[in-house]
C-alpha positions in Angstrom: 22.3 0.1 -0.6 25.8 0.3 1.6 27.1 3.1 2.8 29.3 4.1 4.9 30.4 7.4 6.8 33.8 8.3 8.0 34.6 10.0 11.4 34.8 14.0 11.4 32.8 13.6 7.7 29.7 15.1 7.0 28.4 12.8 4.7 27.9 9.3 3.8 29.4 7.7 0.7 27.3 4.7 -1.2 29.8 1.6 -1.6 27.1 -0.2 -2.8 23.7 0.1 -4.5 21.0 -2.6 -5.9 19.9 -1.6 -9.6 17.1 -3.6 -9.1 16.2 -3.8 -5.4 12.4 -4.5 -5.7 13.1 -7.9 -7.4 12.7 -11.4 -6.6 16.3 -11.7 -6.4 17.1 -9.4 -3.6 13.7 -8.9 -2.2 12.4 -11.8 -0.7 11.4 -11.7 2.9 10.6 -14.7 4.6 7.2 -13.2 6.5 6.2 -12.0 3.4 6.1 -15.7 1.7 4.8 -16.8 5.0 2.0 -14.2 4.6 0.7 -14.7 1.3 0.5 -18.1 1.5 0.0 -19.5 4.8 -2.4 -18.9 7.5 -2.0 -17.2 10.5 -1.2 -20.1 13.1 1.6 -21.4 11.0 2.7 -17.8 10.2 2.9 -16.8 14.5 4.5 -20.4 14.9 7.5 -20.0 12.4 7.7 -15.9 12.9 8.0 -15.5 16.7 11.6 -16.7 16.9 12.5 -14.5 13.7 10.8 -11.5 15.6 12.6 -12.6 18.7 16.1 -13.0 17.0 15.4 -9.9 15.0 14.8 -7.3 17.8 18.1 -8.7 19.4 19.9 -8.0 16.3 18.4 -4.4 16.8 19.8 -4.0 20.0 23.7 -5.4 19.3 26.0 -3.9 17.4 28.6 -5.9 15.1 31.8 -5.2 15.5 34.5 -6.0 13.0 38.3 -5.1 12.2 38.5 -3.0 8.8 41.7 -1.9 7.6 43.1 -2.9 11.1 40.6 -0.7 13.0 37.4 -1.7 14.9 34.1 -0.8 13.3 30.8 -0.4 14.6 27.9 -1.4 12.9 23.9 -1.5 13.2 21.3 -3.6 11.5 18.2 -1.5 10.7 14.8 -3.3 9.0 12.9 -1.8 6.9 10.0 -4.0 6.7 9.0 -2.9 3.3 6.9 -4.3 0.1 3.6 -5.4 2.6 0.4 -5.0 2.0 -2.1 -3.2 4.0 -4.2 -6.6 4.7 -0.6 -7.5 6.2 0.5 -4.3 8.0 -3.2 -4.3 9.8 -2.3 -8.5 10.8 1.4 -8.0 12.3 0.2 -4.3 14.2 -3.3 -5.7 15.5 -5.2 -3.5 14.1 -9.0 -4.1 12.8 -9.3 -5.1 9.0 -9.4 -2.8 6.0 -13.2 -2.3 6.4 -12.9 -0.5 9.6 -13.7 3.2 10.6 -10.3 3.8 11.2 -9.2 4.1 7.6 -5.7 4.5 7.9 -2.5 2.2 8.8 -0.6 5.8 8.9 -2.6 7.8 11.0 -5.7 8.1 13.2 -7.8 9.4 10.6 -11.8 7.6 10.5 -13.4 7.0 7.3 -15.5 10.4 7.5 -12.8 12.5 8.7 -10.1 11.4 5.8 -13.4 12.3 3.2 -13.8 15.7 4.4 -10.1 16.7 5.1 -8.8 14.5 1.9 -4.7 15.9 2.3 -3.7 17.1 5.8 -2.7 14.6 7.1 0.4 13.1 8.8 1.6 10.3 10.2 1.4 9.0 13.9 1.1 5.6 14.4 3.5 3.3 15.8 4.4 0.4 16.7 5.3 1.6 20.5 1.9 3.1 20.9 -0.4 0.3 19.0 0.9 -2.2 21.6 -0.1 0.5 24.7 -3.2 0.9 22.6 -3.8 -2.7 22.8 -3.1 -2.7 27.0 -5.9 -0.3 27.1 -8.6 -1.9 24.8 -7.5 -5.2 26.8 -7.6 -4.1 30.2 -10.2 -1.3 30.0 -8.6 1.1 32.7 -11.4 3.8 32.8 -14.4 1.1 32.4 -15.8 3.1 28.8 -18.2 1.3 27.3 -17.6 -0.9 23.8 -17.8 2.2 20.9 -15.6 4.2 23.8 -13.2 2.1 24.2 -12.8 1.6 20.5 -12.9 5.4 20.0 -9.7 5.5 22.4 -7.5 2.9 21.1 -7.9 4.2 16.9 -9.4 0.3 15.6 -6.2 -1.7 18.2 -8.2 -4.7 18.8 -5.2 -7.6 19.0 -1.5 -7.4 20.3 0.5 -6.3 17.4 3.1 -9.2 16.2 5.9 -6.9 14.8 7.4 -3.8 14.0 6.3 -2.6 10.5 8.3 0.1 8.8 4.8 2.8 8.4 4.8 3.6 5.0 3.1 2.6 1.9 3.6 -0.4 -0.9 3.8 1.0 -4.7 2.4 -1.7 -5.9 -0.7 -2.3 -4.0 -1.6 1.6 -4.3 -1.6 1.1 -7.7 -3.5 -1.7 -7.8 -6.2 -0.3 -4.9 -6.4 3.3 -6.9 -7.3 1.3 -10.5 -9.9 -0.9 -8.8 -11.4 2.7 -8.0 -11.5 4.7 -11.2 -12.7 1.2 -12.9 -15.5 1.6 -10.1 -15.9 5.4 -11.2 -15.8 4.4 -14.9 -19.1 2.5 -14.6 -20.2 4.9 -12.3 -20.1 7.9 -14.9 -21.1 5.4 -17.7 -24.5 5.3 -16.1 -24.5 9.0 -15.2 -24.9 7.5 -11.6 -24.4 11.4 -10.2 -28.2 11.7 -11.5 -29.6 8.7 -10.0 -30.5 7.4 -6.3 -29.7 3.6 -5.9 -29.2 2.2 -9.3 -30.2 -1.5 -9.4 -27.8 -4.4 -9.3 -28.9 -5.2 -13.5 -27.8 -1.4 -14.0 -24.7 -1.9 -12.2 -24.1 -5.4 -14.3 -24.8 -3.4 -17.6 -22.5 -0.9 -17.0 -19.3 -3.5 -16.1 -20.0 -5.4 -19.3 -20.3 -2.2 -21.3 -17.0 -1.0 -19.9 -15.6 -4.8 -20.4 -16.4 -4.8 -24.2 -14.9 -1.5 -24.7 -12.2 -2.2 -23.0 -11.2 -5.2 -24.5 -12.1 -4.5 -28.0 -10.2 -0.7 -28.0 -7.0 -1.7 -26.2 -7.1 -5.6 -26.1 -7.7 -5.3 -22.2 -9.2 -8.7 -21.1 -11.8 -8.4 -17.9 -10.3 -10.3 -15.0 -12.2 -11.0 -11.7 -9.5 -9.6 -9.3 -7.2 -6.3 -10.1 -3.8 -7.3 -10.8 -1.0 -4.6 -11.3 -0.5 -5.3 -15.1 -4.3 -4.9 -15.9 -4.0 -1.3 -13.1 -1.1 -0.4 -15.4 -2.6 -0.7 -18.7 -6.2 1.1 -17.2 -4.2 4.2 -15.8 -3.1 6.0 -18.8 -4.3 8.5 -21.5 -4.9 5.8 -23.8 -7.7 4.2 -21.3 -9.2 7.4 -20.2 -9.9 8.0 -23.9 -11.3 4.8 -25.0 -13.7 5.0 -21.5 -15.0 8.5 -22.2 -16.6 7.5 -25.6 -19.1 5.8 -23.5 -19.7 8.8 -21.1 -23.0 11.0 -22.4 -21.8 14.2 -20.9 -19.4 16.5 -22.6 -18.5 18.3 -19.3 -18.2 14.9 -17.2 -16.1 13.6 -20.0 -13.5 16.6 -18.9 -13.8 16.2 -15.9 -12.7 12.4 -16.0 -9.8 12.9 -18.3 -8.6 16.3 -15.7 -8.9 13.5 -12.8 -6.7 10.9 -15.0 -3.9 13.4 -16.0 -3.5 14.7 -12.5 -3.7 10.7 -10.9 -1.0 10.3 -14.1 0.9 13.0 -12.9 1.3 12.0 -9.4 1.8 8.4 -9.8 5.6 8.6 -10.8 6.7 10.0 -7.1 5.4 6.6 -5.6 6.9 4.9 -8.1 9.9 5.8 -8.9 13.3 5.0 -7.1 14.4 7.9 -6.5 11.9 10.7 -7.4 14.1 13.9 -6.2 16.2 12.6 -9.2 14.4 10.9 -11.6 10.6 13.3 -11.7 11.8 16.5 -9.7 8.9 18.5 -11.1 6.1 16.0 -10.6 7.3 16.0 -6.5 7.6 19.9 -7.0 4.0 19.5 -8.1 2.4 16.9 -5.8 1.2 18.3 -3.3 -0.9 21.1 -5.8 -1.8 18.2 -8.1 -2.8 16.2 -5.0 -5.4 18.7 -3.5 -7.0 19.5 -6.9 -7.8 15.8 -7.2 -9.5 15.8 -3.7 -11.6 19.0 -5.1 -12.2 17.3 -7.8 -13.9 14.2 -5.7 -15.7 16.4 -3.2 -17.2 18.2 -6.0 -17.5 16.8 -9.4 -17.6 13.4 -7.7 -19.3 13.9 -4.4 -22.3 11.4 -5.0 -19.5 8.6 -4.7 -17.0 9.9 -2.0 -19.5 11.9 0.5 -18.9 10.9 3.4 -16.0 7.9 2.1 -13.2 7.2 0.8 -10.6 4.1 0.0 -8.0 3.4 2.2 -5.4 3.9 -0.7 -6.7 6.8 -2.0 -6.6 8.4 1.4 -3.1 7.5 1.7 -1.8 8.7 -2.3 -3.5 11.9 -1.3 -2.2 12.6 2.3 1.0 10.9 3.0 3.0 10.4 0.2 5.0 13.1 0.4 5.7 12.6 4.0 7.2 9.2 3.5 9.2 10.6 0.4 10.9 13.1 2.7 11.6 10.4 5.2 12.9 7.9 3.0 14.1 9.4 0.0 11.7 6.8 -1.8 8.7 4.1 -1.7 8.8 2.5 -5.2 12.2 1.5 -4.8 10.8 -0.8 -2.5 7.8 -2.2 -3.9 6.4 -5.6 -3.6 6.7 -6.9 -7.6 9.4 -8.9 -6.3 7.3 -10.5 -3.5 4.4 -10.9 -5.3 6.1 -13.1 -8.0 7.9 -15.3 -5.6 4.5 -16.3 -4.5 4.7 -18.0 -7.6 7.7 -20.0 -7.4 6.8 -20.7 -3.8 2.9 -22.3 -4.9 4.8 -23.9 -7.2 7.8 -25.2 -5.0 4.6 -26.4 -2.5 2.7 -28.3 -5.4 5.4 -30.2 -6.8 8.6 -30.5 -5.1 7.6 -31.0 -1.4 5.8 -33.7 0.6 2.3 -32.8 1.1 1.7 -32.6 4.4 1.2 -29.5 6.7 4.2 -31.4 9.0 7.0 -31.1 6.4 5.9 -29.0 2.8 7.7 -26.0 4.4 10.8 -27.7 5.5 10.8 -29.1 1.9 10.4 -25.4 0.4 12.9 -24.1 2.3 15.6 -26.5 1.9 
């Protein structure tokens, strides 16, 4: 959106506003393409001069006559629609498997488990890169696990500035890879077991698979994708998935987890939830710490101790980053994700194949 504010005024009129701003037609960042779909020499060798050119656009302002007066203007990026795979590349911090749970804050895997909601953000970009001086130079001489307790999980120099905030789309995909996880979990009443094999494990999946399939005409796939998360997360899934639960009282339990996870999701994806779902972002942060009861009782056995790095993040930040910025879904990464597409596509078929000159052909 454009908007502009007028001296002496107190607030800021919107000239201009995207309907669809998390498409493939407005939303495609170069990084991003560069991201998905290179590797990480080629991305550093084609970023750096964007980065460089980038933070010097920060810096200037643009000045232009309008209506016969000078105007000032400033260019801010958001850095939006990135995944947390990506955010942890460009800020050098470890990978998603690391103690350090959280691209938002400090949190460790153990902490964000037993304190599932208070939470708020501070990291940034200024402080991973003094982070990184420290685990590099080693001022106080701590030893390895020290050293790595002092800089939060900073183990390269970070690249760029990302915006810290979370993508739509990958929390929805990262939350329905858990509850399918939990779904074969309760299946094989897994909260009365100790170490199930892997056959038990492989029975469960392909009971949930047939089920899925032949109630709601949900075909397995090997990876998440967010059409398969979107069709798992509703009342219509929860329903066909407790038939195969034996217990009455886990069966509620389940179904009070969905409808609260149901509740919640609209506020991260929504455009605008203050307008469009006012009494779910009323509601989120209540909704929000009866699901983390809900996991540190009902469904201790699987999140004693843990937790996923998205989950941690729908339960603790979100409303932060709504508060902020008015919004996250309006910027999520659909738009991204099915440029990929066209730019495989571009890459197979309409550029020379060689590593020397198939992105100059893509990106003529």
């Amino acid at each position: 959106s454009i908007t502009i504010q007028a001296e002496g005024k107190e607030e800021a009129v919107t000239i201009y506003q995207e309907q669809k701003p998390n498409s493939e037609l407005s939303c495609r960042p170069l990084c991003l393409m560069f991201v998905d779909e290179s590797d990480h020499e080629m991305l550093t060798a084609i970023l750096s001069p964007v980065v460089a050119e980038r933070k010097a656009m920060i810096e200037s302002r643009l000045i232009l006559f309008v209506g016969g007066l000078q105007r000032s203007f400033r260019f801010y990026f958001r850095s939006t629609g990135y995944d947390e795979k990506m955010v942890r590349d460009m800020e050098g911090l470890e990978a998603s498997g690391s103690t350090y749970i959280c691209t938002l804050c400090d949190s460790t895997r153990s902490e964000a488990s037993r304190n599932m909601v208070l939470h708020s953000i501070t990291r940034s970009h200024e402080e991973n890169l003094e982070r990184y001086e420290i685990w590099r130079k080693n001022p106080f001489s701590e030893s390895a696990e020290e050293l790595r307790d002092r800089v939060k999980g900073v183990s390269a120099k970070p690249f760029m500035e990302t915006q810290p905030t979370l993508d739509a789309l990958h929390c929805d995909i990262g939350n329905a890879t858990e509850f399918y996880k939990i779904f074969q979990d309760e299946i094989g009443e897994v909260y009365l077991k100790n170490n199930p094999t892997r056959e038990e494990r492989r029975r469960w999946r392909s009971a949930l698979d047939k089920q899925l399939r032949k109630k709601m005409k949900l075909k397995p796939v090997m990876r998440m994708n967010g059409n398969y998360a979107r069709r798992l997360m509703t009342h219509e899934a929860i329903e066909v998935v407790c038939e195969l639960v034996p217990s009455e009282e886990r069966r509620e339990a389940l179904k009070e987890l969905m409808e609260l996870y149901i509740q919640m999701k609209p506020v991260w994806r929504s455009t605008c939830p203050a307008r469009d779902c006012p009494d779910q972002l009323c509601r989120y942060s209540f909704n929000s710490q009866r699901f983390a009861d809900l996991l540190s009782t009902t469904f201790k056995y699987r999140y004693d101790g843990k937790i996923t790095n998205y989950l941690h993040k729908t339960l603790a930040h979100v409303p932060e980053i709504v508060e902020r910025d008015g919004s996250i879904g309006a910027w999520a990464s659909e738009g991204n994700e099915s440029g990929n597409k066209l730019f495989r596509r571009f890459r197979k078929m309409n550029a020379r194949q060689s590593k020397t000159f198939e992105l100059e052909d893509i990106l003529k």
